[in-house]
C-alpha positions as CSV (number, residue, x, y, z in Angstrom):
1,X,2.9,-3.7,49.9
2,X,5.0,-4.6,47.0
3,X,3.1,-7.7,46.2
4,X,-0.2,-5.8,46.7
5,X,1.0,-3.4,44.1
6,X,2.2,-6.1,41.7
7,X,-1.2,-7.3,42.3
8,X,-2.9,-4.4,41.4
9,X,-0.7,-3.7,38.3
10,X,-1.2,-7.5,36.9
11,X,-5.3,-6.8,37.2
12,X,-4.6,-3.5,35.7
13,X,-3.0,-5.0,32.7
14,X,-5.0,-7.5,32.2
15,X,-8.2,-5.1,32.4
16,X,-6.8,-2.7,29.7
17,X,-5.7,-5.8,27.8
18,X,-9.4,-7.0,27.6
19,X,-10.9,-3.2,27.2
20,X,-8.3,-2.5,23.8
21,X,-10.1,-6.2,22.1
22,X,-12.0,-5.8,18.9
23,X,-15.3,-8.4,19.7
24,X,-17.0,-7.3,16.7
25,X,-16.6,-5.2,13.8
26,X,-17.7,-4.5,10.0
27,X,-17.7,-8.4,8.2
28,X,-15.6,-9.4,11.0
29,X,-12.2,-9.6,11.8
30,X,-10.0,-8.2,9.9
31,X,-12.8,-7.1,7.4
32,X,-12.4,-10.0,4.9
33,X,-15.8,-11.1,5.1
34,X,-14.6,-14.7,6.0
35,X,-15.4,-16.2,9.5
36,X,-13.8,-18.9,11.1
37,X,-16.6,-21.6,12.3
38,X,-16.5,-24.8,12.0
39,X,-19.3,-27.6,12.5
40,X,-21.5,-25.5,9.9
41,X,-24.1,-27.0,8.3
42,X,-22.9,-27.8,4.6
43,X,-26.4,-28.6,2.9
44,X,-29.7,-27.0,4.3
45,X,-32.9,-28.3,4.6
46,X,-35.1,-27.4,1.5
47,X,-37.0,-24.1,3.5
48,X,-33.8,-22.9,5.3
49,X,-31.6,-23.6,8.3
50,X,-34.0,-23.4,11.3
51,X,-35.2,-20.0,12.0
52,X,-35.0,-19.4,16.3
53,X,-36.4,-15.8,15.6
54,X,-37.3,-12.6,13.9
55,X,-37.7,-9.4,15.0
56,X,-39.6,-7.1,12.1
57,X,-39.9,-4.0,14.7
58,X,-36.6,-2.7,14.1
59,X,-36.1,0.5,12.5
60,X,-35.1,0.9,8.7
61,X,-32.0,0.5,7.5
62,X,-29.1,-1.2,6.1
63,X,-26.1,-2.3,8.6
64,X,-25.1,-5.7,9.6
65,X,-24.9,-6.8,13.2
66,X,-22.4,-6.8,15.7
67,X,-22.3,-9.0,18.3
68,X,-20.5,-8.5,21.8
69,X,-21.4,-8.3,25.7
70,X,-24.2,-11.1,25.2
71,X,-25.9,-8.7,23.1
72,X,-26.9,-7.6,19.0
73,X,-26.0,-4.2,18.3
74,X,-27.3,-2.6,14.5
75,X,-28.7,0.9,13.2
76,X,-31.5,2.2,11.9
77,X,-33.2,5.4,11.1
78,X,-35.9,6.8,13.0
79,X,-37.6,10.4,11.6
80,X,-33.6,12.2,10.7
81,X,-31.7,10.5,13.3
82,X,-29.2,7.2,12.8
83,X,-30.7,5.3,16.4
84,X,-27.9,2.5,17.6
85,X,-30.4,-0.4,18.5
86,X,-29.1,-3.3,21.5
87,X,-31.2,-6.6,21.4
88,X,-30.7,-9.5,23.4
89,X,-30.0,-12.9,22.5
90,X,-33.5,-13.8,22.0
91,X,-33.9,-10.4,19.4
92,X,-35.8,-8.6,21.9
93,X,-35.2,-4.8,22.1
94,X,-33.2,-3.8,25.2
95,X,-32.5,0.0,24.3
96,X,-31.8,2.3,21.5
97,X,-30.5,5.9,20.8
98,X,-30.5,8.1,18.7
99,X,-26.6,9.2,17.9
100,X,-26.6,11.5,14.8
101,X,-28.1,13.1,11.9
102,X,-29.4,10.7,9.3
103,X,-28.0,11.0,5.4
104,X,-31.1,13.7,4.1
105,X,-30.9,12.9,0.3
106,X,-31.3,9.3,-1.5
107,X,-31.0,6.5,0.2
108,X,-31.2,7.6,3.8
109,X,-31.3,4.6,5.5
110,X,-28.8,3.9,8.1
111,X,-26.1,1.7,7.1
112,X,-23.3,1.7,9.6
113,X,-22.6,-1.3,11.5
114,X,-21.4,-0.5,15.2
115,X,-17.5,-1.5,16.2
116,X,-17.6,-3.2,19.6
117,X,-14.3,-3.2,22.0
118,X,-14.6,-4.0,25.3
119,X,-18.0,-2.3,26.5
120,X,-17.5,0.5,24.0
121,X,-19.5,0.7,20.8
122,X,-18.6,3.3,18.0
123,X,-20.6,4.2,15.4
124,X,-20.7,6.9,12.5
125,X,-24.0,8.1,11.0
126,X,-25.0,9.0,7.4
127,X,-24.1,12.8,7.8
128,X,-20.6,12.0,9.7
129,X,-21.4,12.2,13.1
130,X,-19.4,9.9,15.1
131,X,-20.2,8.8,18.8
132,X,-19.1,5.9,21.3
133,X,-21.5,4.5,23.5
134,X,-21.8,2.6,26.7
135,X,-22.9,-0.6,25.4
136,X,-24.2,-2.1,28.4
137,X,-26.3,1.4,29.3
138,X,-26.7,2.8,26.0
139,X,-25.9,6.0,27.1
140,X,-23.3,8.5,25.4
141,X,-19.5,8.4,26.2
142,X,-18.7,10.9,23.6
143,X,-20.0,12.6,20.0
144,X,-19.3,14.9,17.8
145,X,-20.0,15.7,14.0
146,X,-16.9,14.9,12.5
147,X,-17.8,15.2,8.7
148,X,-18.8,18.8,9.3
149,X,-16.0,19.7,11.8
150,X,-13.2,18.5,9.2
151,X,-15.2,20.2,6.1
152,X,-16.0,16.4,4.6
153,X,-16.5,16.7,0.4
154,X,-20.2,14.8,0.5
155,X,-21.5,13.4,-2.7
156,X,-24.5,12.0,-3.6
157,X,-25.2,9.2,-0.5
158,X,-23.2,10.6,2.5
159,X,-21.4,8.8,4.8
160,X,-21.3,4.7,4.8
161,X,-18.0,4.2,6.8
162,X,-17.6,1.5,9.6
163,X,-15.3,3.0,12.1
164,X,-11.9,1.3,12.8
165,X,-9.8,0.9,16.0
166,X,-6.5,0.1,16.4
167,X,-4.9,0.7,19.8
168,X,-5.7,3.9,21.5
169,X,-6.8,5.2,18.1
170,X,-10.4,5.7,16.3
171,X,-10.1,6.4,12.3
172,X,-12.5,8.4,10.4
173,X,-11.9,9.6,7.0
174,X,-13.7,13.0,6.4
175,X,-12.4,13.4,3.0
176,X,-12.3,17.3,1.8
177,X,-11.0,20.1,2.3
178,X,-8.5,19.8,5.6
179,X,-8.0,16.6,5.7
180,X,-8.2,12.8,4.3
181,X,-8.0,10.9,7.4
182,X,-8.2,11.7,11.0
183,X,-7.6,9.9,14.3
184,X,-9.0,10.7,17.7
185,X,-8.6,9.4,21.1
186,X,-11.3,6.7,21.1
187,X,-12.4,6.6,24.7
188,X,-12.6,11.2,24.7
189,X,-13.1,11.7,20.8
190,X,-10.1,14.3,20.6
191,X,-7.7,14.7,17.9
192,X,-4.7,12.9,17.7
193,X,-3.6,13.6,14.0
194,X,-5.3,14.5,10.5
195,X,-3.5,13.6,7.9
196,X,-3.0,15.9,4.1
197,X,-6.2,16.7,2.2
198,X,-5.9,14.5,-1.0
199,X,-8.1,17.9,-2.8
200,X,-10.5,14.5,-3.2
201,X,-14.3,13.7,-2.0
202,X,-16.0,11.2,0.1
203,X,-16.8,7.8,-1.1
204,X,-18.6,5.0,1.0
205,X,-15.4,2.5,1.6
206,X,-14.8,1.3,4.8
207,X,-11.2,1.1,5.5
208,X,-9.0,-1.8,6.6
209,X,-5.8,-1.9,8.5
210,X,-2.4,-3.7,7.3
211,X,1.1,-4.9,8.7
212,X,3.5,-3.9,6.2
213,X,7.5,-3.1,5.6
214,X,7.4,-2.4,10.0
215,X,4.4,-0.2,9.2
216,X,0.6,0.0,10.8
217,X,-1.0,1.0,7.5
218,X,-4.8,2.2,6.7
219,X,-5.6,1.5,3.7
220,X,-9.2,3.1,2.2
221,X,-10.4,4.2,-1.2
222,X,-12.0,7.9,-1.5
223,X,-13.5,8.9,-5.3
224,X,-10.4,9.8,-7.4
225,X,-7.7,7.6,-4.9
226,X,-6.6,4.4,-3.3
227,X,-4.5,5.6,-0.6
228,X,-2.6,4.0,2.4
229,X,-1.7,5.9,5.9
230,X,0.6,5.5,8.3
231,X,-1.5,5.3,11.6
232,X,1.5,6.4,13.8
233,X,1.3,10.1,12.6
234,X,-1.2,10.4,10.3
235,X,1.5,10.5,6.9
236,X,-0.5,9.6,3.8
237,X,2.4,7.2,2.8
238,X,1.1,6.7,-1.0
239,X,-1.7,7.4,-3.6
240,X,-3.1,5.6,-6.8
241,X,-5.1,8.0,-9.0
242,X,-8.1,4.8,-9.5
243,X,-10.2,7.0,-11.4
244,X,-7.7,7.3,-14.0
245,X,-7.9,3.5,-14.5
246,X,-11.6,3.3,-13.8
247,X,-13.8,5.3,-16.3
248,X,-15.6,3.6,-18.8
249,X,-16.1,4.5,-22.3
250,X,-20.2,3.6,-22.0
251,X,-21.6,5.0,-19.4
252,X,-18.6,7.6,-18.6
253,X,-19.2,7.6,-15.1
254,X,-16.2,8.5,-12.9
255,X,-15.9,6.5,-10.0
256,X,-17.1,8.2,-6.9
257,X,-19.6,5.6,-5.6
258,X,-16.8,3.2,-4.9
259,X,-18.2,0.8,-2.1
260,X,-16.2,-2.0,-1.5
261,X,-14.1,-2.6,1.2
262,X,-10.5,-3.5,0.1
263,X,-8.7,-7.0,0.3
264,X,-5.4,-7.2,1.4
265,X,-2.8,-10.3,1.2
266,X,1.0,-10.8,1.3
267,X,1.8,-6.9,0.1
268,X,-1.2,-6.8,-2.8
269,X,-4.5,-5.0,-2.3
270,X,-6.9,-5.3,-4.3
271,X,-9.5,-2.7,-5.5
272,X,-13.4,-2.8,-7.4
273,X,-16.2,-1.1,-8.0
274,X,-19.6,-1.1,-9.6
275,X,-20.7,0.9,-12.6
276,X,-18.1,-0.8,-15.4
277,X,-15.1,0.2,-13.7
278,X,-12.6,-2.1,-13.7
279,X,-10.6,-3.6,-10.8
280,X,-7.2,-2.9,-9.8
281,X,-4.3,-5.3,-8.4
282,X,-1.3,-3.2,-6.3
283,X,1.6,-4.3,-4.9
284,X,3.4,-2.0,-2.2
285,X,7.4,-1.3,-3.0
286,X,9.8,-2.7,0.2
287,X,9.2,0.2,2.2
288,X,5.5,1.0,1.7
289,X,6.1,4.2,0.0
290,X,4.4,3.5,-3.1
291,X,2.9,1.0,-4.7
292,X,2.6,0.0,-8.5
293,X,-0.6,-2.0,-10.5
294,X,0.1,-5.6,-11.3
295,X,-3.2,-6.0,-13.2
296,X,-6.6,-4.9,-13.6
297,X,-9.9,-6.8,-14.4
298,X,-13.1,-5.8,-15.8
299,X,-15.0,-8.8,-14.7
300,X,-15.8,-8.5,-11.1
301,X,-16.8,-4.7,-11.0
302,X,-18.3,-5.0,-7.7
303,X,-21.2,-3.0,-6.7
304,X,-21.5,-2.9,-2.4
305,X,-22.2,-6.5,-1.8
306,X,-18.3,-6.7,-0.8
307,X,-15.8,-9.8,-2.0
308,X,-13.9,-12.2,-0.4
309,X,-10.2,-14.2,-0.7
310,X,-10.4,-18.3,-0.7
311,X,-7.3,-19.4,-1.7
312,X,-6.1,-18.1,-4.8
313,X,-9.2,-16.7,-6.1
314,X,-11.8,-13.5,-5.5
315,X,-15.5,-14.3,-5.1
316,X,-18.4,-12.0,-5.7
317,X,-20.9,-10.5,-8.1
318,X,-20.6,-7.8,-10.4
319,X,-22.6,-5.0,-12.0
320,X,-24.8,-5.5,-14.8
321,X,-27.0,-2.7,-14.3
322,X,-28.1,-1.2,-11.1
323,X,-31.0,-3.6,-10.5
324,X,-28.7,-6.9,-12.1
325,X,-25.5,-8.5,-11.8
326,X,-23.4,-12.0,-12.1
327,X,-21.7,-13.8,-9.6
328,X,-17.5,-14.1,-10.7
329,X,-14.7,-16.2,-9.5
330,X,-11.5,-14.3,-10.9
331,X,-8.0,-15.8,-10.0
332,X,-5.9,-13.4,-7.4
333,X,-2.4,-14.1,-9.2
334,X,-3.6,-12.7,-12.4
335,X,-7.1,-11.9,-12.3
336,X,-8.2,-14.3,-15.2
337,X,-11.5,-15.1,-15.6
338,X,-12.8,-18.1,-13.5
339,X,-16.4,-18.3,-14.0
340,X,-19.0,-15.7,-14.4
341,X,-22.8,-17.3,-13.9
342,X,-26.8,-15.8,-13.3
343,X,-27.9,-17.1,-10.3
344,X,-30.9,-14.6,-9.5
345,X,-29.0,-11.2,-8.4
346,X,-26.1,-9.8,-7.6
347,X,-25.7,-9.1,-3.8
348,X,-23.7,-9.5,-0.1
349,X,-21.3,-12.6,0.1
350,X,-19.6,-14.0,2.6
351,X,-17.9,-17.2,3.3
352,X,-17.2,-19.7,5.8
353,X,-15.3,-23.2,6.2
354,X,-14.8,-23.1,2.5
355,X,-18.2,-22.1,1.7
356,X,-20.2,-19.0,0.2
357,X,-23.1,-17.7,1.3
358,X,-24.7,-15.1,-1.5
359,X,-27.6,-12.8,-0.4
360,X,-29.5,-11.6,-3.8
361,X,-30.4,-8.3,-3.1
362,X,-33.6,-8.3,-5.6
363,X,-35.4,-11.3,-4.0
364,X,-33.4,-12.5,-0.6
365,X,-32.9,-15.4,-1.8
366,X,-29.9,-17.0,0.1
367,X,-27.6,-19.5,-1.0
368,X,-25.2,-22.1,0.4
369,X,-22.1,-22.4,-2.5
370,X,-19.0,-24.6,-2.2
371,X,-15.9,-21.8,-2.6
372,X,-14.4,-23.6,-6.1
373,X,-13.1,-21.8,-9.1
374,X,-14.3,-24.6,-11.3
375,X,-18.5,-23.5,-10.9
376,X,-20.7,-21.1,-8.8
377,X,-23.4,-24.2,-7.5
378,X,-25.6,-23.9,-4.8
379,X,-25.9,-26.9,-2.3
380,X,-28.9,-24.9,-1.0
381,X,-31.0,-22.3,-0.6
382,X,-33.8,-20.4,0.2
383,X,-35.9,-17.2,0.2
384,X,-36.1,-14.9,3.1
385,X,-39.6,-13.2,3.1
386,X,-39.6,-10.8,6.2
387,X,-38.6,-7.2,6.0
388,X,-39.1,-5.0,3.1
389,X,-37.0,-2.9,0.6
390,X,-33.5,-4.2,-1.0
391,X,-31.8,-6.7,0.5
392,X,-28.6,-5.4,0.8
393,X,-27.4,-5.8,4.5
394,X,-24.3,-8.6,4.6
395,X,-25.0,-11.3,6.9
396,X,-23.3,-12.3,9.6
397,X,-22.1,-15.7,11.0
398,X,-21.4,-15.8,14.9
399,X,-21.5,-19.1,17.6
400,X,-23.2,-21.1,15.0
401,X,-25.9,-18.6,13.9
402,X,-26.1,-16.7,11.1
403,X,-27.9,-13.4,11.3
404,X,-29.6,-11.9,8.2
405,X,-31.3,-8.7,7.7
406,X,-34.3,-7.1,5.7
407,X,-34.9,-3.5,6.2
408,X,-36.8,-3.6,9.4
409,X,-36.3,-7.4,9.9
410,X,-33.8,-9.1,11.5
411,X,-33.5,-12.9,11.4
412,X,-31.4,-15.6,13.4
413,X,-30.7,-19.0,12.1
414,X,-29.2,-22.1,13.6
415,X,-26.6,-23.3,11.2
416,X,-25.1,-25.3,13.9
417,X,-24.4,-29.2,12.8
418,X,-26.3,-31.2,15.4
């Protein structure tokens, strides 16, 4: 009997070990936007990597992909509903559902890319509502409308956040007038904590999560504040008042359309955002109580194609205008001024194996950079003509594939080496 329940306890374990792991999430583990493949293609053939399939049925919107459970998992927007969509392998439809209510002002289209742990996929539409689905049936586990429940301060585009996990916990940051952060049970959706309202308003950050000073820290950007959270109980551990640091004199915009997910290294985060603002460097103190600015940049005023960490330096493009922007190398130390070049627009990046890969949002065009401070020079590149409407969905690089999306087109390419 003893060994039977040792038996039982080990597959137990194990079972609740492989249920609590994060298969795919919001520009991949750990949110830095950099994957870890190797055997990638480093030049491309002249018309692309080859393409194993497109799939141009798929409802509108703006999410990357998330991979798990020998599946493709995205969002879209069908009539006022966010619908989570499942393909297979092959990009053929296997179900979809309709989760919550659609953003009902500009912009619309869906844009949040499912977390997958285990069989469980969580999700959070553009009014707030939040749900976890059986990935394998595609049928409910839980929802609720969270934004509205928590009194969330909209502004002008909604809800853009990717939900994060950690543990036993689901995060959600209804910014307003109860709260700044919350975290519920994520297999039953109830409460666990809400942290302080910050008096602030909802911007379209999603958060990442930090080891620091003993600490389990959530760090996230709302429109006046940087803050970081301590996910044990929900204690907003410090503040940085970024729209005092951010407003322009021309245009005096204030920065509530912050988009970019944070980056985080060795106790500095670093913050940007479009629209002039400048970008921020901040160091936490010892014990994560505060944290101080070690510099700030006006260069790489990222708009919401995300930036990512090679080595000592930040890659990414900036804002020009709204329909134009450079692409920047800035150093992380100091945030000099590495390059700044045109190379058609502004756009997602992401990186791999020392390499970026830049999505222009005007034309799709896709390129294949070495990461070096020195000059922003494509290897390769090409034009990606299915879909319709901006290109502004960040690819994705999984098993040798890299997955890009149009609007109501997705694409799979093998950039495997042979």
């Amino acid at each position: 009997m003893k060994k039977f329940n040792l038996i039982v306890y080990i597959i137990t374990l194990f079972s609740l070990n492989a249920h609590s792991q994060v298969i795919s999430e919001w520009r991949g583990l750990g949110r830095t936007g950099v994957y870890n493949e190797t055997g990638l293609l480093k030049v491309w053939p002249a018309d692309g990597p080859k393409l194993l399939w497109t799939n141009d049925n798929l409802p509108e919107g703006h999410s990357s992909v998330a991979i798990g459970n020998n599946a493709i998992y995205l969002t879209g927007k069908v009539d006022s509903m966010d619908v989570l969509i499942a393909l297979d392998i092959d990009g053929k439809l296997k179900w979809k559902l309709p989760y919550g209510r659609s953003w009902n002002q500009s912009f619309p289209e869906s844009r949040c890319t499912p977390t997958i742990e285990g069989n469980n996929i969580y999700v959070s539409s553009g009014m707030g509502d939040l749900a976890c689905v059986d990935a394998i049936s595609g049928k409910f586990i839980w929802s609720q409308k969270a934004a509205t429940e928590y009194e969330a301060r909209f502004n002008d585009w909604g809800v853009a956040e990717n939900l994060l996990i950690k543990d036993n916990k689901l995060f959600f940051s209804p910014v307003g007038k109860q709260t700044t952060t919350i975290a519920l049970d994520k297999l039953t959706g109830k409460l666990i904590w809400k942290s302080e309202s910050l008096g602030d308003s909802l911007a379209y950050v999603s958060p990442i999560l930090i080891n620091y000073a003993g600490k389990d820290i959530l760090i996230n950007v709302a429109a006046a504040n940087i803050f970081g959270v301590d996910i044990s109980n929900g204690k907003i551990l410090w503040k940085f008042a970024y729209e005092d640091f951010c407003r322009p004199v021309d245009p005096p915009w204030p920065p509530v359309i912050n988009c970019t997910t944070p980056l985080y290294s060795d106790g500095q985060i670093y913050v940007t955002s479009g629209y002039n603002h400048v970008g921020v460097m901040l160091k936490l103190n010892a014990d994560a109580s505060n944290v101080e600015m070690v510099w700030k940049d006006s260069v790489l005023d990222n708009h919401h194609g995300g930036v990512v960490k090679i080595g000592d330096y930040i890659y990414g493009s900036n804002w020009i205008n709204n329909g134009f922007g450079n692409w920047c190398c800035i150093e992380w130390k100091t945030g000099k001024k590495m390059y700044e070049t045109k190379w058609n627009n502004k756009g997602p990046i992401i990186s791999n194996d020392g390499f970026l890969y830049c999505y222009d949002e005007k034309s799709g065009n896709l390129g294949l950079i070495k990461a070096t401070p020195e000059k922003f020079e494509p290897t390769s590149s090409f034009r990606i003509k299915s879909g319709k409407g901006p290109y502004w969905s960040h690819p994705v690089i999984k098993d040798g594939i890299l997955y890009v999306r149009h609007g109501n087109a997705l694409m799979a390419y093998l950039i495997k080496e042979k």
